[in-house]
N, C-alpha and C positions, 0 to 999 in steps of 0.2 A: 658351770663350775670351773675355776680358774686351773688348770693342774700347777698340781705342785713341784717345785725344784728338788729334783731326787739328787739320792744319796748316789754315789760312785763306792763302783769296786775295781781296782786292780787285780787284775789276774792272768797269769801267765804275759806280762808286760801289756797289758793292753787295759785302760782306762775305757773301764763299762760305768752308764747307768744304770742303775736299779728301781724296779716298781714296787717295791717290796722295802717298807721301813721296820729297818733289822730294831732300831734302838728303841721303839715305839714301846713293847714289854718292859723292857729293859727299865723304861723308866715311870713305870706303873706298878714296876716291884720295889722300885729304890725312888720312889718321889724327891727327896731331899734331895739328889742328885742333878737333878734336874731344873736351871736356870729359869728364874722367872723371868721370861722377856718382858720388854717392855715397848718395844715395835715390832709388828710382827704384820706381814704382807698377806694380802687375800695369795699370793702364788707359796705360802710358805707358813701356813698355819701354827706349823709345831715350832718353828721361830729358830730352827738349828738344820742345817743338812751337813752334814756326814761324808768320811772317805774311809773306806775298808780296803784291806788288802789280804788275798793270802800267801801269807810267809811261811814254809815251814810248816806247810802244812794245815797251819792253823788260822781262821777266821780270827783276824783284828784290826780296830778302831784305830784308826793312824791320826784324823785330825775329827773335830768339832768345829762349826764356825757359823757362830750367831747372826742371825739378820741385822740387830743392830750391834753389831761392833765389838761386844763385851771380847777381853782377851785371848785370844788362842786357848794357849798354853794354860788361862785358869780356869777357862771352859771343861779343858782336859782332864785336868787335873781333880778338880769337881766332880764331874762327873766318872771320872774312870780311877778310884784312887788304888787300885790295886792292879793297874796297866791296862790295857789297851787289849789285850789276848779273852776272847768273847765264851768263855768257856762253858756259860749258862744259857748260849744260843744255842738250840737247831731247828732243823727247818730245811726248806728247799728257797732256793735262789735263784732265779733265770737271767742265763745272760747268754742268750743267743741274738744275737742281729735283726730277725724278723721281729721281734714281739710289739715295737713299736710302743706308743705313749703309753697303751691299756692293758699291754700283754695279750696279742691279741692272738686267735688262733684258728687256722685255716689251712683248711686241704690246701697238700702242695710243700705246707712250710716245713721245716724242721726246726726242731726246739732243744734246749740244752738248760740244762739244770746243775744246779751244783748241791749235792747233800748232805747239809753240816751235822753233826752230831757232836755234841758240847764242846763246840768251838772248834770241832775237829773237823777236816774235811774229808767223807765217809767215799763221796763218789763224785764223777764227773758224770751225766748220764746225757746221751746223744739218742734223742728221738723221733719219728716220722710222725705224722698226722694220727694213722692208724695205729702206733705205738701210745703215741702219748693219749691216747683213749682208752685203752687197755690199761694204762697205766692208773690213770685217775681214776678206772673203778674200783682197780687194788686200791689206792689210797682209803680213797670211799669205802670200802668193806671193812676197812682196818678201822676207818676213823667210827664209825656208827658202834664198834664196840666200846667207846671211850665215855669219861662224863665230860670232855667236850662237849660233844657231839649233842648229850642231852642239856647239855648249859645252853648250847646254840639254838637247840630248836626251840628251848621255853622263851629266850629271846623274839625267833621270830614270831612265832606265835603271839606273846604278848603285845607285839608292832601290828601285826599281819592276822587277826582271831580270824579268819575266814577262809585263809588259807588252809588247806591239808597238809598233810607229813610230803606227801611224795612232789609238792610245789616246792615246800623249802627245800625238801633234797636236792631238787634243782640244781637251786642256788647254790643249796655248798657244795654239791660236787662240781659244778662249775669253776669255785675257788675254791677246791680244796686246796691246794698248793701253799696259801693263808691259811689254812686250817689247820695242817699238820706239822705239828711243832715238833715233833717225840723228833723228826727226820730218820724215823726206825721203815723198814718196807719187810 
């Protein structure tokens, strides 16, 4: 599979990649919003990548820019018609150094997360190996009370009928990170 050209974030003057596509919702709530390309690359599937930054505290959308060309500024415009400031996002966001293409994660590394709450940004969180394990099973205990959670698993089961509950847990507690949207802890 080709990986795809991620979205950047600014933050604290420093131009991060992201593994994690913030507008992917965004435009599953608001379809109309969202340009129908018309060339779209095996490295760039969704046909748009993205620049965020946080200003003032708040998570926001600074440019759009289509694979094939379409204008800036009507890209923008289109899709963001009530500004750029992302007030219907949260979530967690990693942008530490190690994570590398997949976000990857191993003894040793330290990890960093940013955690937005509607647009807002709630924390900066700095974690070790042994932290961010602990971490992810609060996530996980939190998320299993939700109907995510149970949206998620009649999904996988529907994919996976032979699987058991505590396989797909696996899986999502693996990515909870994508899983938790509320960015409440």
């Amino acid at each position: 599979m080709t990986r795809q050209i991620p979205d950047k974030l600014i933050y604290l003057d420093k131009e991060l990649f992201i593994n994690v596509e913030i507008l992917e919702p965004y435009f599953e709530k608001y379809p109309e919003r969202k340009f129908l390309f018309t060339n779209i690359a095996s490295a760039l599937w969704r046909g748009y990548h993205a620049t965020f930054v946080i200003e003032e505290g708040y998570l926001k959308v600074i440019e759009i820019q289509a694979w094939d060309n379409l204008p800036q500024r009507k890209l923008f415009n289109t899709a963001f018609p009530d500004g750029g400031t992302m007030y219907w996002y949260s979530g967690f966001i990693r942008i530490d150094e190690d994570r590398g293409w997949y976000d990857d994660e191993s003894p040793g590394m330290n990890f960093e997360f940013l955690q937005i709450k509607n647009g807002k940004l709630v924390k900066h969180w700095r974690l070790n190996y042994d932290e961010l394990l602990i971490f992810k099973l609060y996530l996980f205990d939190a998320f299993v009370l939700t109907e995510d959670y149970n949206i998620l698993i009649k999904k996988w089961r529907a994919n996976n009928p032979k699987w058991d509950e505590s396989a797909i847990d696996e899986i999502i507690l693996e990515d909870i990170f994508n899983h938790v949207r509320e960015g409440e802890i």
